[in-house]
C-alpha positions as CSV (number, residue, x, y, z in Angstrom):
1,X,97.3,296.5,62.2
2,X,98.3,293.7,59.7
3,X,96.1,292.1,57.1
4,X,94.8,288.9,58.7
5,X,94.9,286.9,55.1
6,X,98.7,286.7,55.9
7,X,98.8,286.0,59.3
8,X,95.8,283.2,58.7
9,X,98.3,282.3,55.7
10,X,101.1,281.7,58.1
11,X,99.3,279.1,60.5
12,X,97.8,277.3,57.7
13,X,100.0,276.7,55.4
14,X,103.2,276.3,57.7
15,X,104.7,273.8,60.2
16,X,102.7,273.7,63.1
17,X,105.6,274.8,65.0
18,X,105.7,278.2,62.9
19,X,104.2,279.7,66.1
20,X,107.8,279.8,67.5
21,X,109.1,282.0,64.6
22,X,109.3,285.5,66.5
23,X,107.8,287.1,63.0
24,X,104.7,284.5,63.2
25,X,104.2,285.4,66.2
26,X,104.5,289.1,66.5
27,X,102.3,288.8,63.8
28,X,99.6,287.1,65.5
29,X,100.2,288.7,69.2
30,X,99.3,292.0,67.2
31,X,95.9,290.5,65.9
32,X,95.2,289.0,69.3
33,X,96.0,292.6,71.1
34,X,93.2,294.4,68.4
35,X,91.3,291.5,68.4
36,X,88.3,293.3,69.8
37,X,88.7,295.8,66.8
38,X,88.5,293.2,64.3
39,X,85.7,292.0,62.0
40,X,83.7,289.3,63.1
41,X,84.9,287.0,60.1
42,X,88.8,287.4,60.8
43,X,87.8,286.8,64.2
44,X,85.8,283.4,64.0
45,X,88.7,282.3,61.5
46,X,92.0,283.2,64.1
47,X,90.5,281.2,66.8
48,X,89.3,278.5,64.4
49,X,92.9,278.7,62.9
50,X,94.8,278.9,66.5
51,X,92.0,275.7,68.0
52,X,92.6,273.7,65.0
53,X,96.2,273.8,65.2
54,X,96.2,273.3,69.4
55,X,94.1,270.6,68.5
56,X,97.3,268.9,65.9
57,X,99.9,269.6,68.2
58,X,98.0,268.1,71.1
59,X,98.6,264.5,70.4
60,X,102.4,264.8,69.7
61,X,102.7,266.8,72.8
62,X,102.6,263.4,75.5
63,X,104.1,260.7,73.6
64,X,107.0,263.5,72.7
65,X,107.1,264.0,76.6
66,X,107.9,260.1,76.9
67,X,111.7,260.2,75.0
68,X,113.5,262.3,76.6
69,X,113.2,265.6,78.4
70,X,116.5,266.9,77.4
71,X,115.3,266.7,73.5
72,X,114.6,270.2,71.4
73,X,111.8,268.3,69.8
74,X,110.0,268.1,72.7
75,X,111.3,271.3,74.1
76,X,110.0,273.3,70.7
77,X,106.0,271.6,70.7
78,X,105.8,272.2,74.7
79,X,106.5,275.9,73.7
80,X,103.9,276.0,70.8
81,X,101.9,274.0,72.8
82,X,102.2,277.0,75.6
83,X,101.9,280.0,73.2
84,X,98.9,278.6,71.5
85,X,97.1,278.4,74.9
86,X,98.2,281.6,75.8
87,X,96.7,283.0,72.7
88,X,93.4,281.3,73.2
89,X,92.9,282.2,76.6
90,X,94.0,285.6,75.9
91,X,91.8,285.9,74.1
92,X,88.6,284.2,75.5
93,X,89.4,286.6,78.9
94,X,89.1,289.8,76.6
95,X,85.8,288.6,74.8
96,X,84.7,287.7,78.7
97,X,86.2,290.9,79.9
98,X,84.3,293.4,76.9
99,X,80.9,291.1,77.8
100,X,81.4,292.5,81.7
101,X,82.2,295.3,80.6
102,X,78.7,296.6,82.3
103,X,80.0,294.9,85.8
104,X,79.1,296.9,88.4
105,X,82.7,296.0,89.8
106,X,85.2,298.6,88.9
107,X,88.0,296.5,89.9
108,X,87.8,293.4,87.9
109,X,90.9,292.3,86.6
110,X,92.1,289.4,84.2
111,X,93.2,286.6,86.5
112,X,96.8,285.2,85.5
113,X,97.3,282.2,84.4
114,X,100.3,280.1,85.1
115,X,100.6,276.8,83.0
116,X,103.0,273.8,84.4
117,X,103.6,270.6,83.5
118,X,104.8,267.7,85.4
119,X,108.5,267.3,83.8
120,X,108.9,271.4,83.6
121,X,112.1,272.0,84.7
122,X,110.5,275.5,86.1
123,X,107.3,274.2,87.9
124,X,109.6,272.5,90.9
């Protein structure tokens, strides 16, 4: 498991798009897989690290959408915006999955989550 100084490193102290680099985030898809496993301070400061950057990138995110749909500005902070959210609900459906874990329900599964937007190419 990697050292969550440098992964907490990585989302502070780069571009808010960093998320895109495939290094970033291997980095912090591996902390989000063992995130059970990790200490509670590491964990309070990855979701406080991934909210607070969700919560930069929101605002660019619509007015972005406005110029054009064909631009790789827009096409790169709708990804981040999506892998972001992906990480956070990832990782609030474990937390509410190891809670349950006493569910009388053998069967419970983690619902799947499909996120469109309105000018998605995909979501037609």
């Amino acid at each position: 498991m990697l050292p969550f100084t440098g992964v907490s490193f990585d989302l502070s102290d780069k571009e808010i798009l960093c998320l895109e680099e495939q290094q970033v985030f291997d980095n912090v898809y591996s902390l989000i897989r063992s995130f059970a496993s990790l200490p509670s301070s590491s964990k309070s400061n990855l979701v406080e690290t991934l909210r607070s950057n969700l919560a930069v990138l929101l605002p660019n995110v619509d007015p972005l959408s406005r110029i054009s749909d064909e631009d790789i500005l827009i096409t790169s902070h709708r990804n981040a915006f999506k892998i972001y959210t992906f990480f956070l609900i990832h990782i609030l459906l474990a937390q509410d999955s190891c809670t349950n874990t006493s569910s009388k329900d053998p069967r419970r599964y983690l619902p799947q989550i499909i996120i469109k937007f309105k000018n998605d190419k995909n979501s037609q």
